[in-house]
C-alpha positions in Angstrom: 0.0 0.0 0.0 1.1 3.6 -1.2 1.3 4.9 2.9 1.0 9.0 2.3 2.6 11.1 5.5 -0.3 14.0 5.9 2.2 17.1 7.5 -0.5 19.1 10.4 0.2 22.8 10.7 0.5 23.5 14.3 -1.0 26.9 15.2 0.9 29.8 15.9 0.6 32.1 18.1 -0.8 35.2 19.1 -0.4 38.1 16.3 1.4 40.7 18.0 -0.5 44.3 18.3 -0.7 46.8 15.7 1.9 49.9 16.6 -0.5 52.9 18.2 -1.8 54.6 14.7 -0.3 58.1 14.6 -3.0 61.1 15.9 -4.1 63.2 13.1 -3.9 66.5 13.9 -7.5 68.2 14.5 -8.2 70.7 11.9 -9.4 73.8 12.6 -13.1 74.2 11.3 -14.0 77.7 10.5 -16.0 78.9 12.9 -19.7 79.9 11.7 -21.9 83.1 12.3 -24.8 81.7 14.2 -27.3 84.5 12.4 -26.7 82.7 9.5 -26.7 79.0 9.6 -27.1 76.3 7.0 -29.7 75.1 6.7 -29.5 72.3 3.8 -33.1 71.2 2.7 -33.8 67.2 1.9 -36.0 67.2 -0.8 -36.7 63.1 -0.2 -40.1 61.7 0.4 -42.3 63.0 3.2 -39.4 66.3 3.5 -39.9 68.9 2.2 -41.6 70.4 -0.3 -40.4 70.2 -3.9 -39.3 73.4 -5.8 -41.5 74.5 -8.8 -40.4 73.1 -11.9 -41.5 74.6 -15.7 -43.4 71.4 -16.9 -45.3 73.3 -20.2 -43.0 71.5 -22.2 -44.9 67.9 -20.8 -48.4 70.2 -21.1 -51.1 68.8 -23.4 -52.1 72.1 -24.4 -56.1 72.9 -25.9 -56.0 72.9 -30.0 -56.5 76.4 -30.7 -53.5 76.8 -28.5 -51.0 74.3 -30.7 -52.7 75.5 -33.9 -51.8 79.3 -33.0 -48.2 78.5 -32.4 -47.4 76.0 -35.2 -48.9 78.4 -37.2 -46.7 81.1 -35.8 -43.7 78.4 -37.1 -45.1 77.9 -40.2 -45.0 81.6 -41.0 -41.4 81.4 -40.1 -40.5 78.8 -42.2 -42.2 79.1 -45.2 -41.6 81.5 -47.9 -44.4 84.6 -47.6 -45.6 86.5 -50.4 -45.5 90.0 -50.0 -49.1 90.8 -49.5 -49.3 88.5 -46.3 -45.6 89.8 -45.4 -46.9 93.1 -44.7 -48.5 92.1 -41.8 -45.8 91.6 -40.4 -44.9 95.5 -40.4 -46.9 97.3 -37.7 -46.7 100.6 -36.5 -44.4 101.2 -33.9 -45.8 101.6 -29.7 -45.8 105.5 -29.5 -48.0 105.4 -32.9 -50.1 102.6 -32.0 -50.7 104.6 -28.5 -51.4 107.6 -30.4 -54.0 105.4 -32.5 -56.1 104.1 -29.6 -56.0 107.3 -28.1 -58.3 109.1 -30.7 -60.1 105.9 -31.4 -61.2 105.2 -27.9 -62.7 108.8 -28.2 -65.2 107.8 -30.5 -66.4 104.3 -28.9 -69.8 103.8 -30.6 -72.7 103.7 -28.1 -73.4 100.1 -25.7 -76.6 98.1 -26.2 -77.6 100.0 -22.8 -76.8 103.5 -23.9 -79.1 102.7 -27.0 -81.8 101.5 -25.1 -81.8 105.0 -23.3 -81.4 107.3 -26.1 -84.7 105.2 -27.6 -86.6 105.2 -24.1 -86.4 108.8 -24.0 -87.4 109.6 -27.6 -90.4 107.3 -27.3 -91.0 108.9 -24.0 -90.7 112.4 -25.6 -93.1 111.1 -28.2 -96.0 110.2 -26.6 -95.9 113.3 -23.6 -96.9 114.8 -27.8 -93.9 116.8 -27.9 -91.2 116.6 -31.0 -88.2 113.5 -30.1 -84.8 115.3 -29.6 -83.0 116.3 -32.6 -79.2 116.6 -32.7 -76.1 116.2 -34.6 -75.4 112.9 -35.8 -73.0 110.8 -33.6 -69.5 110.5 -34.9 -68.5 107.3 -34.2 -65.1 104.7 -35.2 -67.0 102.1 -38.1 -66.4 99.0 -37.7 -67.3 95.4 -40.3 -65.2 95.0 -43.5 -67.9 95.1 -45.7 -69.0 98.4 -44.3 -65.4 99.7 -44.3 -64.8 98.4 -47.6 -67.7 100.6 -49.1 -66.5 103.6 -47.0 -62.8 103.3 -48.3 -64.4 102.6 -52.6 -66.5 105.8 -51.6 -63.6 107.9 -50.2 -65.2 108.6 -47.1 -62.8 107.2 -44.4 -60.4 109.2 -42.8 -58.2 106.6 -41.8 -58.5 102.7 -42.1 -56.4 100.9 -38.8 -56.6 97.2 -39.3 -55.6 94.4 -37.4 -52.2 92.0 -37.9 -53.0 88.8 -36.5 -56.3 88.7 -38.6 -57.4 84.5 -39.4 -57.9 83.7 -42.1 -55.9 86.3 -43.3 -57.9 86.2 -46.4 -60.7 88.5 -45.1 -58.1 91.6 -45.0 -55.6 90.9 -47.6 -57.1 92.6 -50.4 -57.8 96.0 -48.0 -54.4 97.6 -47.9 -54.2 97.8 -51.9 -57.5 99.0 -52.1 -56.5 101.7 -49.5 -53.2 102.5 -52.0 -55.3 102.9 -54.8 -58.5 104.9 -53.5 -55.8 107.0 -51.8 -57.1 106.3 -48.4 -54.4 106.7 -45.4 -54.1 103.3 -43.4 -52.3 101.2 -41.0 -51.7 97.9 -39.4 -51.1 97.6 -35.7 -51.3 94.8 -33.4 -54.6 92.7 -32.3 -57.4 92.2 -33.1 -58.2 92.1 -29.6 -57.3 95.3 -29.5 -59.2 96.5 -32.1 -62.4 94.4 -30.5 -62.0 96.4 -27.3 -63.2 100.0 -29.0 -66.3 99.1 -30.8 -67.6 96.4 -27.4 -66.8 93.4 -29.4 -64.2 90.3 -28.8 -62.3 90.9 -31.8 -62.2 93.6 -35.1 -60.7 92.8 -38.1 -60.6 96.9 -39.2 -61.7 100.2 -38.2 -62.5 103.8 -40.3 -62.8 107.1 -39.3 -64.9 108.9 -41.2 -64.8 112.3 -39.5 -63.2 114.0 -35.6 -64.6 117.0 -34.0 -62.8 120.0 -34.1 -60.9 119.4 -31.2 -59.2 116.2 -32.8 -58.3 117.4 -36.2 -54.9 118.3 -35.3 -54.2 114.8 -33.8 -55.6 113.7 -37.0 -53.8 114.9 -39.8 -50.3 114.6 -37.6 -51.4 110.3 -37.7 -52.5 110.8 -41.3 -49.0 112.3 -42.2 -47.7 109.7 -40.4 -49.3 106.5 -41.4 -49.1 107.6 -45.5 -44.8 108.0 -44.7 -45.2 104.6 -43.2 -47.9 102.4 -45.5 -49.4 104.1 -48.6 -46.1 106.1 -49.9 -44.3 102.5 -49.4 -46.6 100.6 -51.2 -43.7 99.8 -54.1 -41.4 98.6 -51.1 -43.9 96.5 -49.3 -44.8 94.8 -52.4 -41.7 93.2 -53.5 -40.5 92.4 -49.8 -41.2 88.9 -49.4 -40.7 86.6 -46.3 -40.4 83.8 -43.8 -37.7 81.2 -45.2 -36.2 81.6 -41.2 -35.0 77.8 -40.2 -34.8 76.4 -37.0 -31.6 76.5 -34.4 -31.0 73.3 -35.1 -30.7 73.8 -39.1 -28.8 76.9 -38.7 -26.3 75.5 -36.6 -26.0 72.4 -39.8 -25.7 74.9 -42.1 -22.8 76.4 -40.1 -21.2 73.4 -39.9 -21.6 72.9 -43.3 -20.3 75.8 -44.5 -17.1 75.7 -42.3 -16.1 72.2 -43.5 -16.7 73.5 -47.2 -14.5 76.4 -45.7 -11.6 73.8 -44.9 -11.5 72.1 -47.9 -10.7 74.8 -49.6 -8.1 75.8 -47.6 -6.8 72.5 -48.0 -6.9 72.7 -51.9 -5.4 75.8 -51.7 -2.2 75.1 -49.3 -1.5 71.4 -51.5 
């Protein structure tokens, strides 16, 4: 038989202690202003409250919301034709001001005033005396159609219409009618706007047709104005097209683009 000699480790001793590990100096900590301590917050689950976050990009926004602003885009990135370009030109804010300020002065009459001035002719009628007569109202016109006959008649003053008009189809056709009948206009900033002076939600235009005596100054300083601006530009405005603006992200391609077409050529040029 193959006898095999098994060798037993014998156990050694006791390991001998670690040498004392050398004291780190304390370092000194800064001491802090007790008016002002930190405070750090824990923003875990059941601490405290989480800051406010802008989540409108997750937003499911309401349809005539998206349709207003990819329309917005669309007008950016298409190629405009220079008759729904010049929309884009408005007056500028001390004009626009200037605007509102003599139309808010002739605000046509509320559905209540109306009702008053009728109560107290027919009230005037049947005590047998004559209703009141006085001057006819001057008051800021508003409907295209009405405005359109106004401004083929040469009877407005001044035509104001509104930029953000949809479908932009109702008021293309107005500011070359304007040009042609000679008839002072301009285009300034919502509809809303607009809306607000004649007690409606929105306006596509507004005329003038007459001021008092009063406002004829302020008048023919915004007709002056306005004709500079719109009806003595008309050659201008009609060849300016636009849109054709890309986004960031195809601007920045095109630069990159261009600069590695620009380093090629260099390359040509130094071999």
């Amino acid at each position: 038989r193959d006898l095999r000699v098994v060798q037993c480790k014998m156990p050694k001793g006791p390991k001998a202690a670690a040498p004392p590990a050398a004291k780190k100096k304390a370092e000194k900590q800064p001491e802090e202003n007790s008016l002002f301590e930190r405070r750090p917050k824990n923003f875990g689950i059941g601490n405290n409250v989480q800051p406010t976050r802008d989540m409108s990009r997750f937003v499911k926004w309401p349809k005539n919301v998206r349709l207003q602003r990819q329309r917005r885009i669309l007008y950016q990135r298409l190629k405009l034709p220079p008759a729904i370009n010049q929309f884009t030109r408005t007056v500028d804010k001390n004009t626009a001001t200037e605007v509102f300020k003599l139309l808010n002065k002739y605000k046509p009459e509320t559905k209540e005033q109306k009702a008053e001035r009728l109560k107290e002719a027919a009230e005037a009628k049947s005590a047998g005396g004559a209703p009141p007569q006085g001057k006819k109202p001057v008051y800021a016109k508003c409907g295209i159609n009405h405005i359109a006959t106004l401004v083929e008649q040469k009877k407005a003053s001044l035509v104001v219409i509104a930029h953000d008009v949809d479908p932009i189809e109702i008021v293309v056709w107005l500011p070359a009618l304007c040009r042609k009948m000679d008839v002072p206009y301009c285009i300034v900033k919502g509809k809303a706007r607009l809306g607000a002076v004649v007690h409606k939600k929105t306006a596509t235009a507004l005329a003038l047709t007459g001021v008092k005596k009063e406002d004829e100054g302020s008048l023919s300083k915004l007709v002056d104005n306005v004709r500079s601006n719109f009806n003595d530009r008309g050659e201008e405005l009609n060849r300016k097209w636009g849109g054709g603006v890309m986004g960031a992200k195809s601007q920045e391609k095109t630069r990159q683009k261009e600069k590695a077409i620009a380093r090629e050529a260099a390359k040509r040029m130094q071999a």
